[in-house]
N, C-alpha and C positions, 0 to 999 in steps of 0.2 A: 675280148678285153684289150683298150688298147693301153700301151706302155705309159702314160702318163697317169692312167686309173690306177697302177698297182698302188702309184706311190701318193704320200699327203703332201701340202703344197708348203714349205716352209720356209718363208719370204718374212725376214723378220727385219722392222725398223731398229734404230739406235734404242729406243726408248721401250721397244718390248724386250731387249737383250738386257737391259740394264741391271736385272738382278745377277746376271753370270758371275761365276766365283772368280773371273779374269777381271773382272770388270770392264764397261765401255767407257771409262771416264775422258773426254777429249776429243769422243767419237763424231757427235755432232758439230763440233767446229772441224773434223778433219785437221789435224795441227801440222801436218807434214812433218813432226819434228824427230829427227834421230837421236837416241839414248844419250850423246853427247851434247843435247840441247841444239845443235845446229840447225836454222830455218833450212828446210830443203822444199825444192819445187817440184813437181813431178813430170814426168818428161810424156808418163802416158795417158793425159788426161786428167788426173785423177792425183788426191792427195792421201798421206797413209796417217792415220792417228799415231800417236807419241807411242814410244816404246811402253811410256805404262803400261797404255791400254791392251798390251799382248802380255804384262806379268802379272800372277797369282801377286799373293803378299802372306804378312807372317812373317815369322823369325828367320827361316832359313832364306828368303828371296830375300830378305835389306843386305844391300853392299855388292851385290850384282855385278860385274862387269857390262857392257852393253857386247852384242854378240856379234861375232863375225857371219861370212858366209853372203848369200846374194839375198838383199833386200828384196820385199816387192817393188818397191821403187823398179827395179832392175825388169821387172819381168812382164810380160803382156797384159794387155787386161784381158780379163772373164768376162765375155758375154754370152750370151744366151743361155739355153736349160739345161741341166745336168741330173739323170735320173742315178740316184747313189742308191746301191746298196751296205747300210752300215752295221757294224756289228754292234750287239748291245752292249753296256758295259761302260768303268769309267765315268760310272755317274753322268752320262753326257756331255763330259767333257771335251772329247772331242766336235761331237758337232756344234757346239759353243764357239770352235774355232770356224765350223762353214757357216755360223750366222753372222761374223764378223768380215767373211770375204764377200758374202752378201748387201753387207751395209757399206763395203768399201766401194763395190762394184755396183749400181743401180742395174746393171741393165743383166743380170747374173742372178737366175735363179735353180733353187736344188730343192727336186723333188727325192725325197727321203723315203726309204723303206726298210725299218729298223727291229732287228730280230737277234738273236742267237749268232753267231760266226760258225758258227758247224751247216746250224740249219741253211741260212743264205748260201752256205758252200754248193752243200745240196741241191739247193734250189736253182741255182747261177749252173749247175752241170747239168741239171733235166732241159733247165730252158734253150740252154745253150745245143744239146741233145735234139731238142723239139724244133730245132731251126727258128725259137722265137723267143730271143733273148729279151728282158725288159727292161734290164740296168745298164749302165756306162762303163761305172765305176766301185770296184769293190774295196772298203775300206775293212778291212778284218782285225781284232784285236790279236790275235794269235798268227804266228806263222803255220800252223797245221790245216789251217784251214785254208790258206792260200797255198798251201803245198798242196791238198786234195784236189784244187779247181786246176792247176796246172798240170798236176800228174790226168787227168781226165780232160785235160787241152781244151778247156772251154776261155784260154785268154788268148789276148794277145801281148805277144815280146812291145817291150817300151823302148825309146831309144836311148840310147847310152849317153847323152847330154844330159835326160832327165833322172838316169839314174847313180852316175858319176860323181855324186858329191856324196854315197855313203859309203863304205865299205863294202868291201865283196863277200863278206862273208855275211852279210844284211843283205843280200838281195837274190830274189830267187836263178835258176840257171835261165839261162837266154834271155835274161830282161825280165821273167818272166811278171816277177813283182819285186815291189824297193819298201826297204823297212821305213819308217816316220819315228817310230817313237820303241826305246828302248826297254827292261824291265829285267834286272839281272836274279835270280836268286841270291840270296844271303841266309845268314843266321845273325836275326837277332838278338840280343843278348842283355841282361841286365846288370851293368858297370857295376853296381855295390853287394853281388850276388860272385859275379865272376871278373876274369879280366881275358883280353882276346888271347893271353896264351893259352886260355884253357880250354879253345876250340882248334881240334888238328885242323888239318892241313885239307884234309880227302872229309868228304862225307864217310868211306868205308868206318873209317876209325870211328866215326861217333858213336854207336851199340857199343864197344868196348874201352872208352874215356868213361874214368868213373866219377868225375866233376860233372859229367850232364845225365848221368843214372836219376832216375826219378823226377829230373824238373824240366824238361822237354815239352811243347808242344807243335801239332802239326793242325793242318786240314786236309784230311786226306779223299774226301770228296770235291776238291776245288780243285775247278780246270789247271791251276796253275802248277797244282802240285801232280797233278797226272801229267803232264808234258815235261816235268822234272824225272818220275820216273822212269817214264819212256826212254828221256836218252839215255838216262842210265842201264835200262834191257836194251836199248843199246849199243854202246859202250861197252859195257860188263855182262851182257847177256840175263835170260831170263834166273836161271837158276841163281846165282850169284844175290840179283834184284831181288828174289822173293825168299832170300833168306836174309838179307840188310832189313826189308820189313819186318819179317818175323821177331828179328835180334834186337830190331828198336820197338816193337810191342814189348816182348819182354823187359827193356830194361824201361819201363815205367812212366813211355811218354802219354800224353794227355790229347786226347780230339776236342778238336774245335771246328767250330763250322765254316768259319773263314779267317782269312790268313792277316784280315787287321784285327782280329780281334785278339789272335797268336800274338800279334805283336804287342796293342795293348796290354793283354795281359803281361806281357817281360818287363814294357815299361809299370807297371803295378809289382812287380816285384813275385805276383804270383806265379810266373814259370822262369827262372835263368836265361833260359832261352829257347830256339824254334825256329820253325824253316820258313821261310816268307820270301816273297819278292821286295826288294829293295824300298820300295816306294811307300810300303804300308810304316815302317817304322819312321819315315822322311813326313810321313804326314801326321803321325802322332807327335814328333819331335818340332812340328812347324810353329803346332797350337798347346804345346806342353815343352819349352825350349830346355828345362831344369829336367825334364824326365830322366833317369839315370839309365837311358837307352844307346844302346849304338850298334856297329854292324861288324860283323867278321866275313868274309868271302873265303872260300877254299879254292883252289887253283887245280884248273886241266880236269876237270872231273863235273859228272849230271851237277852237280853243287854248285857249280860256277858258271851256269848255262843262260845265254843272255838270249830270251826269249825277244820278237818287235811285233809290235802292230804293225802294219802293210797297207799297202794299195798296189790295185792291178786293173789293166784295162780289159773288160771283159771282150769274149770275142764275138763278133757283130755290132761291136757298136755302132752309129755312125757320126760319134761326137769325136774320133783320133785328138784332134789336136785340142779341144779341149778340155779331154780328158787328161793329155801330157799337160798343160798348163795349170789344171789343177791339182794335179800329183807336184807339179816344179814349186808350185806354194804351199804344201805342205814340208816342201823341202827349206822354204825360206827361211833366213835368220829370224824372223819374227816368230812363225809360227814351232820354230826348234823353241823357241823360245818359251811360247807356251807352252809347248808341252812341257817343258822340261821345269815350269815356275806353277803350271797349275797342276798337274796330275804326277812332279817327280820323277816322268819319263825320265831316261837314257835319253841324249840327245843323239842325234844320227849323223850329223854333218862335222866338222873341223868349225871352230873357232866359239861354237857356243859351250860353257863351261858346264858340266854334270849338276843337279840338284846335292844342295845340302855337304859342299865340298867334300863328293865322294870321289873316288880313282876314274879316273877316264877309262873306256870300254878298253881300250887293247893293254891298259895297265890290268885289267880284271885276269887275264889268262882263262876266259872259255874254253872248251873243249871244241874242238875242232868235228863239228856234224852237222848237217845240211838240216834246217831249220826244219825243211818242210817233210822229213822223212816222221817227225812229229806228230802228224795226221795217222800214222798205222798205232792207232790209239786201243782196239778190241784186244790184243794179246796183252798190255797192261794191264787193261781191267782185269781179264781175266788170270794174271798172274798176282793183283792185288789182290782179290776175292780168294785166294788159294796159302793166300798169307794172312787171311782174317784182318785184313785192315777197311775195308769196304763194307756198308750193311750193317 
């Protein structure tokens, strides 16, 4: 088999993108123009559509700043093929953004092969194993899975240019991978039900606040909330973890099968509140701006753990440079941009503002733990299963 059969060919014009929830409006005339309305010319060839064309819309995107950080303007162009391996997820969100660096760039195409982020982990270590790697470039939504491909050294380290514009605590050891796009845990909460002093401080405390006895929901079958656990086994160790489950079964919380639908429900008034990642309650609040929803963060603790999606260069590639030039425009102002106006991401770099004027990442107080120790995922489960929250 050779390396471009793995993948499907997805080379998309202006006009087959057009439905994207970013929209390409401006694509086709290429407008060069910067968020400040400024005619700009492009110095490499090539011109960049209006800031529109890189933002969501809705309620919480009007009144925007235009964003800091290094434009594509600034940065090389993308030529040639790039076989990506992407994780599923995100509604396709993201790769919405590589059919847009595809219509920027004519001569820039990505062959995609789009699965699971565990499984592609998997599969990126056998090949890489087998001396017959087939991808370039791993884009993964979870740091655990870019922590499994690294700890099993099927990458390679990126250079410090490329990964320099985000935080060190976003990016894996030796370069090994750089986060894109951020997703903090919260608790949502329903404003005419409670108010945020009635959520502590620590997750510990929630099982014993008798304000959230009975109106609680989780999903406790979703990736997101198992990698919450995890750092809290730990952080706090197993025992400790599988009796906070236990304590919050008991006191009356409610399963759900995903973690927008925890949120919708708070905004419905049906649960007070619930454990979710930031962005699910930012997207009910985008297309329901009156919903009587909003968010509480707990500080230093699994509760305040700011998970990222990633990219890494696998190792054998023989795209080096550019694969660093397409990890540098996922770093770009624009496409911080999207993420942060179509999917509610965390933005990763200085100068583009959080979705939905939430706290900036180092305002949140994370718990200080290497993202990628999040892939030792089997002792949770099985410390979940033993707390009867699992099945």
């Amino acid at each position: 088999m050779t390396r471009e059969s793995r993948f499907s060919r997805r080379r998309f014009l202006a006009t087959a993108a057009a439905g994207s929830t970013a929209g390409l409006a401006g694509c086709s005339a290429l407008q060069g123009v910067l968020g400040d309305g400024t005619e700009t010319e492009s110095t490499q060839g090539v011109e960049i559509p209006a800031l529109r064309s890189f933002r969501g819309s809705g309620a919480l995107v009007e009144g925007r700043p235009a964003p800091g950080g290094t434009s594509i303007e600034e940065l090389p162009d993308l030529s040639g093929s790039l076989n990506l391996y992407i994780g599923g997820g995100e509604g396709g969100i993201y790769f919405q953004f590589v059919r847009m660096l595809e219509d920027i760039y004519p001569e820039f195409t990505v062959f995609a092969s789009s699965a699971s982020s565990s499984s592609l982990a998997q599969t990126i270590v056998d090949e890489v194993a087998a001396g017959a790697p087939q991808a370039d470039v791993f884009w993964s939504i979870d740091a655990s899975s870019l922590g499994f491909v690294t700890q099993n050294e099927a990458y390679e380290s990126l250079p410090d240019d490329v990964v320099s514009p985000v935080p060190s605590g976003f990016r894996g050891a030796n370069n090994a991978w750089v986060g894109v796009a951020g997703r903090a845990r919260s608790i949502p909460y329903n404003t005419e039900q409670l108010s945020e002093d009635d959520i502590p401080p620590t997750v510990q405390e929630i099982p014993e606040t008798d304000a959230l006895r009975d109106t609680m929901g989780w999903a406790p079958t979703y990736g997101a909330f198992k990698s919450f656990v995890t750092a809290m086994r730990l952080l706090r160790g197993s025992e400790e973890t599988r009796q906070w489950l236990v304590s919050l079964r008991e006191a009356g919380i409610e399963r759900y099968p995903n973690e927008f639908v925890v949120s919708s429900q708070v905004a419905d008034g049906a649960l007070g509140a619930g454990f979710a990642n930031h962005y699910y309650a930012l997207r009910v609040k985008n297309s329901r701006p009156n919903a009587p929803l909003d968010l509480a963060f707990t500080r230093n603790d699994a509760g305040a753990l700011v998970n990222v999606a990633g990219a890494l260069r696998i190792k054998g590639t023989e795209q080096d440079g550019l694969v660093n030039d397409f990890i540098r425009h996922l770093l770009s102002a624009e496409a911080q941009e999207f993420f942060t106006t179509v999917s509610f991401a965390y933005p990763m770099i200085e100068g583009v503002a959080p979705p939905g004027g939430l706290p900036t990442v180092d305002q949140l107080d994370p718990p200080d733990i290497d993202l990628a120790a999040l892939s030792d995922l089997e002792p949770t489960l099985e410390l979940m299963r033993q707390a009867g929250v699992l099945g």
